[in-house]
N, C-alpha and C positions, 0 to 999 in steps of 0.2 A: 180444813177448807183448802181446796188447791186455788191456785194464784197460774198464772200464763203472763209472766212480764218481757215485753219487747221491748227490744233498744236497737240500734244500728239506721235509721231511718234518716231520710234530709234531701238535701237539693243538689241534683248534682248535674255537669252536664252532660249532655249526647255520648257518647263512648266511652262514658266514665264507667266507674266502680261503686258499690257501696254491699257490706255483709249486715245484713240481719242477723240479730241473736234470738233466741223464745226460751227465759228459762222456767222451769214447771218448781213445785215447790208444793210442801203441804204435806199430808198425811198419805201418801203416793205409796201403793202397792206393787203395781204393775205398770208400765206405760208401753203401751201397745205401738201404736201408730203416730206417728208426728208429722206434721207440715202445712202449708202456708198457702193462703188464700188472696185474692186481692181483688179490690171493687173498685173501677174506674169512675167518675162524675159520669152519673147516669145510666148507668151497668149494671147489667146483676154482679155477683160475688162468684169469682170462677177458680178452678183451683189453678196452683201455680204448680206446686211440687210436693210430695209426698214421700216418707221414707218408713217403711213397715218388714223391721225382721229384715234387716240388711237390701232388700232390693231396694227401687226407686221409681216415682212415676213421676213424669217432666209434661205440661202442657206444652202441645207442640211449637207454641209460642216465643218458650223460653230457651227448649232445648238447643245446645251447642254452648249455651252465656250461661245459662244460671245450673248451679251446685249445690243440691242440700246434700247436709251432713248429721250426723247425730255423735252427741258425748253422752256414752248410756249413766255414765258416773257421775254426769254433772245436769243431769235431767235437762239436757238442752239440745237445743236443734237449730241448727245453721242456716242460712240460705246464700249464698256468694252469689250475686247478678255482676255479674262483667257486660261489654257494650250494652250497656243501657241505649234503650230507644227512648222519646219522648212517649210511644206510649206503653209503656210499663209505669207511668205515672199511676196510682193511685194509693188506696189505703191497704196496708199489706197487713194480715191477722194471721195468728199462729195458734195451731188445733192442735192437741192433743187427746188418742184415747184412752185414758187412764179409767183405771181400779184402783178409789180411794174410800176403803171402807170407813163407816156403815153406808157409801152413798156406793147405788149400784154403777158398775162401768158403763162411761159415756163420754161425749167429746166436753172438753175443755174449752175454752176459746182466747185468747189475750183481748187487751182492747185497740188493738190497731197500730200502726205505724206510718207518719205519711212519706210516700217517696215521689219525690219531684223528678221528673227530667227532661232538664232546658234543649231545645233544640241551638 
């Protein structure tokens, strides 16, 4: 059974820092695609950043602050948000698309992280 555990999450304020971890775990063949989604109070669920086979896709939102990265060795994928705004606040989830047989390839999900930022 694959596992998605987040950690790096908390309150911080206005032009601070804070790194996201997502480590993957389990019976993992392949892990394709990695990256990080985030749902504001009241929002749908949009994506943040994505790292697939070395390139990168950044919502335009974050792009210049926020950094993902991947350790192919340590089945984990990063996300570095520098100047945080107040709204980059909300619940931050981290997807993987893994191939863990006998279950056919599909996304993963973690269960959330919440990130505060104080104005």
């Amino acid at each position: 059974q694959v596992q998605l555990v987040e950690s790096g999450g908390g309150l911080v304020q206005a032009g601070g820092s804070l790194r996201l971890s997502c480590a993957a775990s389990g019976n993992i063949f392949s892990i394709y695609g990695m990256g990080w989604y985030r749902q504001a109070p009241g929002k749908e669920r949009e994506l943040v950043a994505r790292i697939f086979s070395g390139s990168t896709n950044y919502a335009d939102s974050v792009k210049g602050r926020f950094t993902i990265s991947r350790d192919n060795a340590k089945n984990t994928v990063y996300l570095q948000m520098n100047s945080l705004k107040p709204e980059d606040t909300g619940v931050y989830y981290c997807y993987a698309d893994i191939y863990a047989p006998p279950s056919p390839r599909r996304d993963y999900w973690g269960q959330g992280t919440q990130v505060t930022v104080s104005s």
